[in-house]
C-alpha positions as protocol buffer text, in pm:
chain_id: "A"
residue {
  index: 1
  type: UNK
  ca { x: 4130 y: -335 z: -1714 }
}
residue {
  index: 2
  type: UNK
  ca { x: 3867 y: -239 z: -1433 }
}
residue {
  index: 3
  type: UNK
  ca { x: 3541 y: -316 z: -1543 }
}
residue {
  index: 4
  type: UNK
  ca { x: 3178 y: -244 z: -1411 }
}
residue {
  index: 5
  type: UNK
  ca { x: 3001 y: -516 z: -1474 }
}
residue {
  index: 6
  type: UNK
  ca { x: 2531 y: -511 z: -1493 }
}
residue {
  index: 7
  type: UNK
  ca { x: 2364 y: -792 z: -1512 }
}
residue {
  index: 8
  type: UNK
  ca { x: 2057 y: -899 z: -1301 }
}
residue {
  index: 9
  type: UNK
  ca { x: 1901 y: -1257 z: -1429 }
}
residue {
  index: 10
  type: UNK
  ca { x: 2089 y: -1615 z: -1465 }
}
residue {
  index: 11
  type: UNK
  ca { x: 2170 y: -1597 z: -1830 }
}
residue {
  index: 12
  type: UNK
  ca { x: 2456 y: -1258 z: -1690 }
}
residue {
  index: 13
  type: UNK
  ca { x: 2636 y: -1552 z: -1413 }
}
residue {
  index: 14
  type: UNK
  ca { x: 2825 y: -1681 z: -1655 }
}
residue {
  index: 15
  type: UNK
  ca { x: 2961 y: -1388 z: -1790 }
}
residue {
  index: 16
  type: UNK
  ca { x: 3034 y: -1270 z: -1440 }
}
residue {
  index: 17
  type: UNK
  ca { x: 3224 y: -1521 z: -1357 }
}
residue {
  index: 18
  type: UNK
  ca { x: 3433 y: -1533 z: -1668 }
}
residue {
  index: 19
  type: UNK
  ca { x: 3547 y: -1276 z: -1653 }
}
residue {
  index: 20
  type: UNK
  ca { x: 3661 y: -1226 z: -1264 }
}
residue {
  index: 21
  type: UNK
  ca { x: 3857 y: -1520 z: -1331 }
}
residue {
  index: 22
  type: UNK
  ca { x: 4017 y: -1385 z: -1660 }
}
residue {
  index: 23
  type: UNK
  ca { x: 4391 y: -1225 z: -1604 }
}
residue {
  index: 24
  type: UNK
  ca { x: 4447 y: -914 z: -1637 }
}
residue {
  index: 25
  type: UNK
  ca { x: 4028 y: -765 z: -1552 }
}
residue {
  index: 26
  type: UNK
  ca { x: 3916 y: -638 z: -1212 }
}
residue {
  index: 27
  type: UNK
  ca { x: 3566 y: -597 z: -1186 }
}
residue {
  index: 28
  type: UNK
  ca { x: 3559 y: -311 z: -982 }
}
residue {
  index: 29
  type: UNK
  ca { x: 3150 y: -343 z: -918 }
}
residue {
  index: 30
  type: UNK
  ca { x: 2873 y: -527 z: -967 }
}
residue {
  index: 31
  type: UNK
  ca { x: 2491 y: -336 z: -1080 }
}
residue {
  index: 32
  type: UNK
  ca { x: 2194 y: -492 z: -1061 }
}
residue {
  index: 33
  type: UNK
  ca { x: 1853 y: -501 z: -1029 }
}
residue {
  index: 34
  type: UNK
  ca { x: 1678 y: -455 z: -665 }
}
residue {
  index: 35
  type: UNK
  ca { x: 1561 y: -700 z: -426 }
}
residue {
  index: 36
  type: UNK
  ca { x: 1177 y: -842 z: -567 }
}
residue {
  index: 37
  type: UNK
  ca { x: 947 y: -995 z: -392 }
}
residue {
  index: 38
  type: UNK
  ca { x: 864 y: -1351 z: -574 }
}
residue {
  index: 39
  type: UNK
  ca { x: 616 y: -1602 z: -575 }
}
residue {
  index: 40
  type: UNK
  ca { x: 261 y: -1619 z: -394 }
}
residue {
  index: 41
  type: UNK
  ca { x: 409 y: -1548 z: -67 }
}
residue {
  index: 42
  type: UNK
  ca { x: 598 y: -1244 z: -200 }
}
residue {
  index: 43
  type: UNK
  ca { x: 958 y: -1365 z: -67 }
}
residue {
  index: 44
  type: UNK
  ca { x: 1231 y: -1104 z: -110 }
}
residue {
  index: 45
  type: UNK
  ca { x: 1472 y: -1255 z: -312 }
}
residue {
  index: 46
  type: UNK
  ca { x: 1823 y: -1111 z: -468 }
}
residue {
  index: 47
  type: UNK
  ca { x: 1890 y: -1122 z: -815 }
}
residue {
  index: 48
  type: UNK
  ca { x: 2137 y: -1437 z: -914 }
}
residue {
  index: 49
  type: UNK
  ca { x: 2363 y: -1161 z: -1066 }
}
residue {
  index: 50
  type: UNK
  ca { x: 2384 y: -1014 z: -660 }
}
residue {
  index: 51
  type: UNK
  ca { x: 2446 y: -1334 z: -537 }
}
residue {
  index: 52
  type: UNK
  ca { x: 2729 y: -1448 z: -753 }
}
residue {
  index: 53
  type: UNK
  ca { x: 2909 y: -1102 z: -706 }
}
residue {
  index: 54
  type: UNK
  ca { x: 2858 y: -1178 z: -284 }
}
residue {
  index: 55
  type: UNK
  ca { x: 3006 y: -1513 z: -373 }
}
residue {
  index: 56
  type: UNK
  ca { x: 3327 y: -1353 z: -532 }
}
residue {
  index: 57
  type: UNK
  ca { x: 3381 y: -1100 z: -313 }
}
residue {
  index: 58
  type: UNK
  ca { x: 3268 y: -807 z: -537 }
}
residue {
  index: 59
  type: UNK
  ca { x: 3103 y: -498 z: -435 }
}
residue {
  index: 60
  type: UNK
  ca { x: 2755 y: -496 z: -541 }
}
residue {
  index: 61
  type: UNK
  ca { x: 2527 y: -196 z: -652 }
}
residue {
  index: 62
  type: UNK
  ca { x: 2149 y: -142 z: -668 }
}
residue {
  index: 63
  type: UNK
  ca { x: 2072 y: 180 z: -789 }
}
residue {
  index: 64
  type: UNK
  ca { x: 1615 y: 274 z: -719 }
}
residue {
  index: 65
  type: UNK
  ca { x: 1685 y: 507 z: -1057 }
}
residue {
  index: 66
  type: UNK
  ca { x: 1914 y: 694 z: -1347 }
}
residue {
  index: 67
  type: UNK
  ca { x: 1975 y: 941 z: -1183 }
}
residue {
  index: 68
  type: UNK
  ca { x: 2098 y: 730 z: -800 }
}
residue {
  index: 69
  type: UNK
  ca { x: 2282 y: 509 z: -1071 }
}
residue {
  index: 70
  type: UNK
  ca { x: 2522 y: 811 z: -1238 }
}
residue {
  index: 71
  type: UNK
  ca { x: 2532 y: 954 z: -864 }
}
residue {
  index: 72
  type: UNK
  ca { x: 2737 y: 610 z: -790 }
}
residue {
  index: 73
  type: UNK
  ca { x: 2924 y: 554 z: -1109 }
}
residue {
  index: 74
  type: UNK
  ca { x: 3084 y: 927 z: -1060 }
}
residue {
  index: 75
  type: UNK
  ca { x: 3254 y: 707 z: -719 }
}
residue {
  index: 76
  type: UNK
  ca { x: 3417 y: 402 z: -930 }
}
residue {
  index: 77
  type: UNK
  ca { x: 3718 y: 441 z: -1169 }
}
residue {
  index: 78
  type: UNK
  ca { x: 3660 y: 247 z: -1495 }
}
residue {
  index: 79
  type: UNK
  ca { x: 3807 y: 117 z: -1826 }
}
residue {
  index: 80
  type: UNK
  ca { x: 3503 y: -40 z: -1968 }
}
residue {
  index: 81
  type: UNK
  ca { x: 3064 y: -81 z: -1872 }
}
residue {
  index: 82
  type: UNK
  ca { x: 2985 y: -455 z: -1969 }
}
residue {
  index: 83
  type: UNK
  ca { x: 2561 y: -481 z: -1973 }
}
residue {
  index: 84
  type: UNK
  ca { x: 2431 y: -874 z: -2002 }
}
residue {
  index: 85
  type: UNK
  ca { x: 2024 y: -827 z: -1944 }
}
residue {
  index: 86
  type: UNK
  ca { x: 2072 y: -574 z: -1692 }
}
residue {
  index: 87
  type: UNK
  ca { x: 1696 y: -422 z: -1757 }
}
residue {
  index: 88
  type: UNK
  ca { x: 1768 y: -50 z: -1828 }
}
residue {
  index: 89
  type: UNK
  ca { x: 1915 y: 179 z: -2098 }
}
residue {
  index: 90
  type: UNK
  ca { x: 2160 y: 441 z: -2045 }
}
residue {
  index: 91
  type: UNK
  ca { x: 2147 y: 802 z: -2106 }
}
residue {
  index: 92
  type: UNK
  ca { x: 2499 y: 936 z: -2259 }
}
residue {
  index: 93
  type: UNK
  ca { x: 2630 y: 1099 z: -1995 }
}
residue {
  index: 94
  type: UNK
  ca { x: 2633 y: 727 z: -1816 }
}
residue {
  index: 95
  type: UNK
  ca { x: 2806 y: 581 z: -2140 }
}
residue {
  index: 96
  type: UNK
  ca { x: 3083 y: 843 z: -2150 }
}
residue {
  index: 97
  type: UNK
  ca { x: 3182 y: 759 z: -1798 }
}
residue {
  index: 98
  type: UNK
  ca { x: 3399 y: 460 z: -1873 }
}
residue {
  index: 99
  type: UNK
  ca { x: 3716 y: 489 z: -2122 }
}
residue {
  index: 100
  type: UNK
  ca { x: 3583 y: 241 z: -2378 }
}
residue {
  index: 101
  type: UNK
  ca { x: 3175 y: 298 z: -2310 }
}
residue {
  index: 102
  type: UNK
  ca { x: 2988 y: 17 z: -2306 }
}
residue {
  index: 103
  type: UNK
  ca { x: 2922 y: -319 z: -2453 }
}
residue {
  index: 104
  type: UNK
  ca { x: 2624 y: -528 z: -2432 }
}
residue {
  index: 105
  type: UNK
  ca { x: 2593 y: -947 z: -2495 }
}
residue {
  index: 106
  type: UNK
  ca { x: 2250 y: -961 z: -2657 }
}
residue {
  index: 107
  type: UNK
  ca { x: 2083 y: -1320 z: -2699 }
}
residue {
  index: 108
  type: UNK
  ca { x: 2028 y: -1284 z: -3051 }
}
residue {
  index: 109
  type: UNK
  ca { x: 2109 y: -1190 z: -3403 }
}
residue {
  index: 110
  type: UNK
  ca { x: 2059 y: -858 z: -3415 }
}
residue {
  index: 111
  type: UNK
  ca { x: 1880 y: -626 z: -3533 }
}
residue {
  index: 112
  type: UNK
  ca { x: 1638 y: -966 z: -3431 }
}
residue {
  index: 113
  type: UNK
  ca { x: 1460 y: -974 z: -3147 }
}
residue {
  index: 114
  type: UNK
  ca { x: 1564 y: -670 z: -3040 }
}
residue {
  index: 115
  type: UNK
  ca { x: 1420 y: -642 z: -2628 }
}
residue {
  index: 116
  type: UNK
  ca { x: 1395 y: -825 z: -2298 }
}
residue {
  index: 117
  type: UNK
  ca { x: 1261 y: -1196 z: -2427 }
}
residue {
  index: 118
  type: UNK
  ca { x: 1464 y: -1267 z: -2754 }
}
residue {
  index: 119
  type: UNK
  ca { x: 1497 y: -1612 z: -2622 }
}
residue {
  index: 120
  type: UNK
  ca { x: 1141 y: -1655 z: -2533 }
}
residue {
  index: 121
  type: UNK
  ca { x: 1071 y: -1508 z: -2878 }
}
residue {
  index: 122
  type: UNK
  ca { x: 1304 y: -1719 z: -3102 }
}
residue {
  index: 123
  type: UNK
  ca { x: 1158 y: -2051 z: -2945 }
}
residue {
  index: 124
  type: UNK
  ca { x: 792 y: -1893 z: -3012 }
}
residue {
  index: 125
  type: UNK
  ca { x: 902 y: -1859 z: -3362 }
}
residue {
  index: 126
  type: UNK
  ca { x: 1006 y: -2222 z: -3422 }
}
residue {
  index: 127
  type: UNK
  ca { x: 1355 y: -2033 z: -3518 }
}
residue {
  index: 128
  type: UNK
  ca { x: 1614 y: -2301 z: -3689 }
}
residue {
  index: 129
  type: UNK
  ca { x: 1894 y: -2096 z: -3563 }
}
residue {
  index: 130
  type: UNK
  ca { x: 1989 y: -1794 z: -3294 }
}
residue {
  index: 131
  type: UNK
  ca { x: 2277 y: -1655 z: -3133 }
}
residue {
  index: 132
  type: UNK
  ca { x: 2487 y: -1377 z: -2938 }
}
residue {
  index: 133
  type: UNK
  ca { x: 2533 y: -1088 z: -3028 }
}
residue {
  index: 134
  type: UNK
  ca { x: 2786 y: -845 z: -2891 }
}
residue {
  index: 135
  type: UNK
  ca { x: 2729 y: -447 z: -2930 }
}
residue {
  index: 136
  type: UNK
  ca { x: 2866 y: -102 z: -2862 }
}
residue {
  index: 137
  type: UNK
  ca { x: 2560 y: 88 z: -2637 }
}
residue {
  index: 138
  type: UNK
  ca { x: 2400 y: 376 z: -2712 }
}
residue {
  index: 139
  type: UNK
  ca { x: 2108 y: 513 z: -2572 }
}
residue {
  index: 140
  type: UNK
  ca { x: 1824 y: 331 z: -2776 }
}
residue {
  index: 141
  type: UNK
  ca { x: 1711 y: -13 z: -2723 }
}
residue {
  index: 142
  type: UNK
  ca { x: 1969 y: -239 z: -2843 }
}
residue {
  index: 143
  type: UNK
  ca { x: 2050 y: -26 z: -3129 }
}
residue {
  index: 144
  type: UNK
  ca { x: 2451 y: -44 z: -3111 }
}
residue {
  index: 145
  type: UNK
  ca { x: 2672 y: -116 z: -3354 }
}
residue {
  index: 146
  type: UNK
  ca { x: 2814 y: -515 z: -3376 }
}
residue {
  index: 147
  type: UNK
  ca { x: 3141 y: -613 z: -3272 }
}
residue {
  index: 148
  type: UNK
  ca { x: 3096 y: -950 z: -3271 }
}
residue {
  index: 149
  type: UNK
  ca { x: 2805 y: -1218 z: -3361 }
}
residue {
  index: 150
  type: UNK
  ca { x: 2765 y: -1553 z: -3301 }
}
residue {
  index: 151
  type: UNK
  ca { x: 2509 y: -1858 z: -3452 }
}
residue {
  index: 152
  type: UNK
  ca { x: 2424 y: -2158 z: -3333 }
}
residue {
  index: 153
  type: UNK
  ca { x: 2166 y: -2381 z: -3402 }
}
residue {
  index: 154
  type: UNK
  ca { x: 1810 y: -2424 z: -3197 }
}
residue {
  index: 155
  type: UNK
  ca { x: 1733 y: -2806 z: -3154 }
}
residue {
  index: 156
  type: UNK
  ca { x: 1403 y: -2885 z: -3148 }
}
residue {
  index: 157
  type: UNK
  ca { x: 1446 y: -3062 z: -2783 }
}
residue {
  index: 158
  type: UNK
  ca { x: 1553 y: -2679 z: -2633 }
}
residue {
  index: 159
  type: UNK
  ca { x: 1356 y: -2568 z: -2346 }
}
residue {
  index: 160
  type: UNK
  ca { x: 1356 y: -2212 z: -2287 }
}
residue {
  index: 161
  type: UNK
  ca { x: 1671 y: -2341 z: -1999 }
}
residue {
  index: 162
  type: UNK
  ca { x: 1826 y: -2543 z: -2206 }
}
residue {
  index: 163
  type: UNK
  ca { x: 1886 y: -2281 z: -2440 }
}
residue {
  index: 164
  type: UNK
  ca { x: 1939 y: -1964 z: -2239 }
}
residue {
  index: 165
  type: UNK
  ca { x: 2185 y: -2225 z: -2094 }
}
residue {
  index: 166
  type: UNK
  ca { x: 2353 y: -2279 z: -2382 }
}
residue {
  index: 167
  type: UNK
  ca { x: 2365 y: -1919 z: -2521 }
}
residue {
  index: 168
  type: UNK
  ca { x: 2504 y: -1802 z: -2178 }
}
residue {
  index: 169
  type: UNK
  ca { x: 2823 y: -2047 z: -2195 }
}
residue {
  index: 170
  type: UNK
  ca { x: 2817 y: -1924 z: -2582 }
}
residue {
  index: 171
  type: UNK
  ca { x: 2876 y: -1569 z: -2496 }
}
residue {
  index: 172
  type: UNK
  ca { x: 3095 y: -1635 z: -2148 }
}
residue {
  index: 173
  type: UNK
  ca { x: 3300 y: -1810 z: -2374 }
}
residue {
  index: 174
  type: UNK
  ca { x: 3370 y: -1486 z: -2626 }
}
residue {
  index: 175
  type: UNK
  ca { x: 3346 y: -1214 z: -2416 }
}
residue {
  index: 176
  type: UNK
  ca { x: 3721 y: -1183 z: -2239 }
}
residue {
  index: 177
  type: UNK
  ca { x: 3843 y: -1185 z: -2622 }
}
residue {
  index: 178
  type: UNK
  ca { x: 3599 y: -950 z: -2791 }
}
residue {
  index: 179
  type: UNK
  ca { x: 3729 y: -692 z: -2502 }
}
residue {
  index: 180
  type: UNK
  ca { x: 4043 y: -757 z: -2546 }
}
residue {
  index: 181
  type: UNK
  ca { x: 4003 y: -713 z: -2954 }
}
residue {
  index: 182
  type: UNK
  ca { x: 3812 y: -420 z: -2897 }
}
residue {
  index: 183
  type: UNK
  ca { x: 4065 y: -223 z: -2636 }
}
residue {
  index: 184
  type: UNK
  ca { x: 4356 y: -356 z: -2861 }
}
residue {
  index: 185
  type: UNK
  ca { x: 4165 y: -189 z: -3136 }
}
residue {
  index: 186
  type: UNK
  ca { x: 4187 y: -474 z: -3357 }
}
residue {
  index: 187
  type: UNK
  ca { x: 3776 y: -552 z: -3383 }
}
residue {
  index: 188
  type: UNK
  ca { x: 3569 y: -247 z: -3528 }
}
residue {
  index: 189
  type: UNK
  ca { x: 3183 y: -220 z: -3464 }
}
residue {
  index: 190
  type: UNK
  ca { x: 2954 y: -258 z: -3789 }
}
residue {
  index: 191
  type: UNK
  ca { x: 2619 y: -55 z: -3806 }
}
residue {
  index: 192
  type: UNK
  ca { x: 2299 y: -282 z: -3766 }
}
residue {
  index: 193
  type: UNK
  ca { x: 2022 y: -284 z: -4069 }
}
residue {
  index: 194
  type: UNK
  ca { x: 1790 y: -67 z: -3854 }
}
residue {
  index: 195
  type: UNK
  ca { x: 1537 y: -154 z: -4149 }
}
residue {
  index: 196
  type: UNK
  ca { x: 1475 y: -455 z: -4081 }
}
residue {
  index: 197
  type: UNK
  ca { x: 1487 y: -488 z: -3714 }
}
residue {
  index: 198
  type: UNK
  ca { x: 1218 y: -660 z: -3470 }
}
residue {
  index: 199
  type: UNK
  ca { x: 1156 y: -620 z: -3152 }
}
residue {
  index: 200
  type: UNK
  ca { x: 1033 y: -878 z: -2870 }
}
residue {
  index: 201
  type: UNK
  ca { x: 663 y: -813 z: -2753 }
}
residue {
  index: 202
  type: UNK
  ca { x: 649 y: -823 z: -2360 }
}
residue {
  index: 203
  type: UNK
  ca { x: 511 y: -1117 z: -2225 }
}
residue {
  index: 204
  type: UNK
  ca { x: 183 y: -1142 z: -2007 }
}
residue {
  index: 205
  type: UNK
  ca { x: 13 y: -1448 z: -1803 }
}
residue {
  index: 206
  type: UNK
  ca { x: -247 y: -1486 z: -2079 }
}
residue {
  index: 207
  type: UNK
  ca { x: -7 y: -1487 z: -2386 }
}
residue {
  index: 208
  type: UNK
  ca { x: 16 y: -1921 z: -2283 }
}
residue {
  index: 209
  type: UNK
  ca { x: -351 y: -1952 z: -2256 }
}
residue {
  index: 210
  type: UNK
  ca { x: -461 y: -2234 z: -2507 }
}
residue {
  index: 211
  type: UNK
  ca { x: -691 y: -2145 z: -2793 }
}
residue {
  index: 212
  type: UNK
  ca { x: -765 y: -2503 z: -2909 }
}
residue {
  index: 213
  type: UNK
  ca { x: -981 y: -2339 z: -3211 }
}
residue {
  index: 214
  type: UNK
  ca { x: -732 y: -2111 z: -3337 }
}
residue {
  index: 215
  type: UNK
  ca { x: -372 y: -2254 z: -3225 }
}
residue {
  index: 216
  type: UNK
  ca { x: -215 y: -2538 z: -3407 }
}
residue {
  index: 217
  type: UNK
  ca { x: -9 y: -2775 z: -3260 }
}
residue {
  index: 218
  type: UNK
  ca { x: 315 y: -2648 z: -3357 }
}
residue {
  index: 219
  type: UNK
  ca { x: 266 y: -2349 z: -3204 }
}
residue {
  index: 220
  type: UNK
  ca { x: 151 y: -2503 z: -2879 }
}
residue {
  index: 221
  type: UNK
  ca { x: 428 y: -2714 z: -2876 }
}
residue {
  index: 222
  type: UNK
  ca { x: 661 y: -2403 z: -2935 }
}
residue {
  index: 223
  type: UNK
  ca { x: 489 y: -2169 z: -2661 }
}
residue {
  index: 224
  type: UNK
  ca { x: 554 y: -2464 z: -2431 }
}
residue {
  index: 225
  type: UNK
  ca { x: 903 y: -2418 z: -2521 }
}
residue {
  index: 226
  type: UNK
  ca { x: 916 y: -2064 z: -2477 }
}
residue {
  index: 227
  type: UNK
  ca { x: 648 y: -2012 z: -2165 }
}
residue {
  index: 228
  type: UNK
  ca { x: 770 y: -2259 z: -1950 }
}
residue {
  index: 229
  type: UNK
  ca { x: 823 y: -2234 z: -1624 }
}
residue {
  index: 230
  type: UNK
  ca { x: 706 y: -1861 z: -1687 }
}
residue {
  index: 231
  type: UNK
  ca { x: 409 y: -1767 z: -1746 }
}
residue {
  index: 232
  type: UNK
  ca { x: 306 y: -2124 z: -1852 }
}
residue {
  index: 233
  type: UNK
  ca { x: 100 y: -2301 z: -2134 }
}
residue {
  index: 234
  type: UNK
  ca { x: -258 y: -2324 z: -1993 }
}
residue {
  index: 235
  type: UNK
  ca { x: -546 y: -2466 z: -2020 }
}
residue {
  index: 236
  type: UNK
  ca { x: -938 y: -2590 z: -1849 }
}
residue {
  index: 237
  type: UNK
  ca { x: -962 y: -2951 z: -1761 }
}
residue {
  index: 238
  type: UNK
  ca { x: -1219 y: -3039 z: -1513 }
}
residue {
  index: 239
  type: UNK
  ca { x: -1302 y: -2708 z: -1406 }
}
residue {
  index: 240
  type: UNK
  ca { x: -946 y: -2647 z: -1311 }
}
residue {
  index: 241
  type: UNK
  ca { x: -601 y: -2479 z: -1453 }
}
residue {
  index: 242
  type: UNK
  ca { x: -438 y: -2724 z: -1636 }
}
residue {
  index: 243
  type: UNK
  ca { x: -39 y: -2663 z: -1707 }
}
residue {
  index: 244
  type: UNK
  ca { x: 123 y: -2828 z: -2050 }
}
residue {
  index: 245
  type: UNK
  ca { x: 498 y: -2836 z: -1916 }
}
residue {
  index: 246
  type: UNK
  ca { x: 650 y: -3093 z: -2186 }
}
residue {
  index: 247
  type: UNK
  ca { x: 456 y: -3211 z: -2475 }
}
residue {
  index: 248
  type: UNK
  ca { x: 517 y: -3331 z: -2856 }
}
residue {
  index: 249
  type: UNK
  ca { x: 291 y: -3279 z: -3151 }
}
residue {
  index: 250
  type: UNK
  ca { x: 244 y: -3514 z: -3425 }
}
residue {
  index: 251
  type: UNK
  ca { x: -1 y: -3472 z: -3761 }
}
residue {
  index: 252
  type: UNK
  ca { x: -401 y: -3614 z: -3733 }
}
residue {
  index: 253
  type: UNK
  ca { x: -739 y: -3485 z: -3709 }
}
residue {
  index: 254
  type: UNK
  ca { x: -914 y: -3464 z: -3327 }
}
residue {
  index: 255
  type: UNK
  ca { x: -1201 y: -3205 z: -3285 }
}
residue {
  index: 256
  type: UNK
  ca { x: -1022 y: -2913 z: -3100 }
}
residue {
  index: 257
  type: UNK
  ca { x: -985 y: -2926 z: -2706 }
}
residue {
  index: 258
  type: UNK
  ca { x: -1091 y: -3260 z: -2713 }
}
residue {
  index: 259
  type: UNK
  ca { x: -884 y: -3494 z: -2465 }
}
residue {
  index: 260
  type: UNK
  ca { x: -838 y: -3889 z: -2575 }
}
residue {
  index: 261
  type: UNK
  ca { x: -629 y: -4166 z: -2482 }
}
residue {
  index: 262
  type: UNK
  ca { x: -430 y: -4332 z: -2726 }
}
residue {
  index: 263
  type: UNK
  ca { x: -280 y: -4643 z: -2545 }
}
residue {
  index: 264
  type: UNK
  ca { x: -40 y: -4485 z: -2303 }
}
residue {
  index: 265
  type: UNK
  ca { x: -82 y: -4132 z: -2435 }
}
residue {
  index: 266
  type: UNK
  ca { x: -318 y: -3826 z: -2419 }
}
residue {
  index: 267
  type: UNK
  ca { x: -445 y: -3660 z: -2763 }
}
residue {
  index: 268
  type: UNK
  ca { x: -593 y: -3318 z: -2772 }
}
residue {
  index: 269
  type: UNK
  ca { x: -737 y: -3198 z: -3076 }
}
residue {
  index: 270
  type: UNK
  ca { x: -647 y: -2864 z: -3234 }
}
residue {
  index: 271
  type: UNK
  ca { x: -728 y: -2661 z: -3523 }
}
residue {
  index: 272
  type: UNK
  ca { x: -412 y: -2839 z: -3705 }
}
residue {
  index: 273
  type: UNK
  ca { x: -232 y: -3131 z: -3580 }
}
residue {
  index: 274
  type: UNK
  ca { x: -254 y: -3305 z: -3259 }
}
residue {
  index: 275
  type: UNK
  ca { x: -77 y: -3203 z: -2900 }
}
residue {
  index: 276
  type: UNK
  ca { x: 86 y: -3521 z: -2727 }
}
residue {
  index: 277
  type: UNK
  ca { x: 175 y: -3394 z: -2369 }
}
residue {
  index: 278
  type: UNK
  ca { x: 384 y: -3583 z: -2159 }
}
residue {
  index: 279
  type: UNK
  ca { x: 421 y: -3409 z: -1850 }
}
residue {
  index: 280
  type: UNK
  ca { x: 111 y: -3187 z: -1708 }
}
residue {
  index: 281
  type: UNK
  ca { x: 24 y: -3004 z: -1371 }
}
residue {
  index: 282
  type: UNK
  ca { x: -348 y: -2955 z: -1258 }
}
residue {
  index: 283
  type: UNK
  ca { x: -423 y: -2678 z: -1053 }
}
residue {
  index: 284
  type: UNK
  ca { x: -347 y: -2746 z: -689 }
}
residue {
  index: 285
  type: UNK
  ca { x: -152 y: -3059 z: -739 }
}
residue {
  index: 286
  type: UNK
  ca { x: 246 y: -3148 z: -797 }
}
residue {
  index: 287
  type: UNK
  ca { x: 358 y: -3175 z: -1132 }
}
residue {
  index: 288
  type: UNK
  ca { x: 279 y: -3548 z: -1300 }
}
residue {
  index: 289
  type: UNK
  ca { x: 385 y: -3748 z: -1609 }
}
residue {
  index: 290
  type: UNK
  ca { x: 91 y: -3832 z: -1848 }
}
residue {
  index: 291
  type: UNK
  ca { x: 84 y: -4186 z: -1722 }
}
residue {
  index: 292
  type: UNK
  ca { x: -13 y: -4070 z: -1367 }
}
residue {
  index: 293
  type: UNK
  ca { x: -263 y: -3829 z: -1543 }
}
residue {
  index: 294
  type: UNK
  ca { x: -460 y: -4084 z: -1723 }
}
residue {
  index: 295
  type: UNK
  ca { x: -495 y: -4287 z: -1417 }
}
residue {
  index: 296
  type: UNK
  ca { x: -626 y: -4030 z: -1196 }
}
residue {
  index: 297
  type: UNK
  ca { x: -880 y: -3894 z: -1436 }
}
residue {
  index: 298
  type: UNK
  ca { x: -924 y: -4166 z: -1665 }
}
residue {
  index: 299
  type: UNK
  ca { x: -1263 y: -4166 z: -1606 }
}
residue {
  index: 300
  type: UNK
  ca { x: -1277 y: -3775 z: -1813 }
}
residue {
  index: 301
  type: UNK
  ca { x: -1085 y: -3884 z: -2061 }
}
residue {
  index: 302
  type: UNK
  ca { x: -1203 y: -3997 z: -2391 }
}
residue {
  index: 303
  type: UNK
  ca { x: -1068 y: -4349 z: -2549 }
}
């Protein structure tokens, strides 16, 4: 079975390696997502997808286009296109080029969440539940038909890595079957309920700005879960950018935006419910646990 594999971020590794050490698939290629330039000093940086493939010894493409991508495909001999997060759809033309098309491993239950952030979005939701979903591509936006889904359950301690950790070992873990099902012919695709699908809303810097008047503390405890490292739960303390990276929330009544110290914790007020950090960042300085907060601005803080 020779297989072109596209994937770009961390969540696809898994997957990659899988199934180069599975007997009896060749991955032929590796696409993915150009070189970026990340961070403030704009370092160029290859996707983890390239640098796994470099690691196993598989050639690596990184098509500028559509059109540079078919160009290269029309070069490589393949059974079967497997997409995990690879960032673009294909046109037919691309989909008809392998003997069995394409399949895709989603990070959710589709027709949920449909997009680039159904992680992100899940967490955001205070979902009980997600999972992996595993499609036959067409050439709309995660529109295929199911082969395969999977559930698990969200706990309330999962991080936006925790759980794309945990849903990328989920659908590594399938994947070499499901092909095998679906070349053996023994697993047949079921439409999706286009009805009721949603779709993921792209994600800005200001979507984990802090509105202590209007968000409660459930749902800043659940964009910390979803924003974090990327693009952050935020607020002003002191005149300066203040980052929520872990926190808690608990029921009580503080006027909104209001910082107080509760024994060994900080309090800030919201429009429902109470925020209970325990790890912050202030602009400019190294990541600090709420104990080492309170003693450098005790004096700002409100007993």
């Amino acid at each position: 079975m020779k297989i072109v594999f596209f994937g770009t971020p961390d969540f696809a590794v898994k997957s990659l390696e899988r199934l180069h050490e599975t007997k009896g698939f060749e991955i032929v290629a590796v696409v993915t997502q150009r070189d970026k330039a990340v961070g403030r000093k704009k370092i160029i940086t290859e996707p983890p997808v390239k640098k796994c493939a470099i690691k196993l010894g598989i050639k690596v493409l990184q098509p500028k286009n559509k059109k540079e991508l078919e160009t290269m495909l029309t070069l490589i001999k393949s059974d079967l296109f497997v997409v995990i997060a690879f960032g673009m759809i294909f046109p037919e033309k691309v989909l008809k080029m392998a003997k069995y098309g394409a399949i895709n491993v989603h990070a959710s239950l589709l027709p949920l969440y449909r997009g680039a952030s159904p992680i992100q979005e899940s967490l955001l939701n205070g979902d009980a539940s997600t999972g992996v979903s595993i499609m036959k591509m067409d050439t709309e936006l995660d529109h295929g038909d199911i082969y395969l889904m999977i559930r698990m359950e969200i706990e309330k301690s999962d991080s936006l890595e925790k759980l794309s950790e945990k849903l990328s070992a989920l659908g590594s873990g399938i994947l070499p079957l499901t092909i095998k099902d679906i070349v053996e012919g023994t697993l047949k695709p079921i439409p999706q309920n286009h009805k009721i699908a949603t779709f993921c809303t792209k994600i800005s810097k200001n979507d984990g700005k802090i509105d202590w008047e209007t968000d409660s503390a459930e749902k800043i405890y659940n964009m910390v879960r979803a924003y974090t490292p990327w693009p952050s739960v935020y607020t002003t303390f002191n005149n300066k950018t203040l980052k929520i990276l872990e926190t808690k929330y608990e029921e009580g009544s503080i006027s909104p935006g209001k910082f107080t110290i509760d024994g060994e914790k900080v309090k800030i007020g919201t429009c429902k419910g109470v925020l209970v950090p325990s790890k912050v960042q202030i602009e400019g300085k190294s990541p600090m646990d709420i104990k080492s907060f309170i003693n450098g601005y005790k004096n700002l803080l409100v007993n």
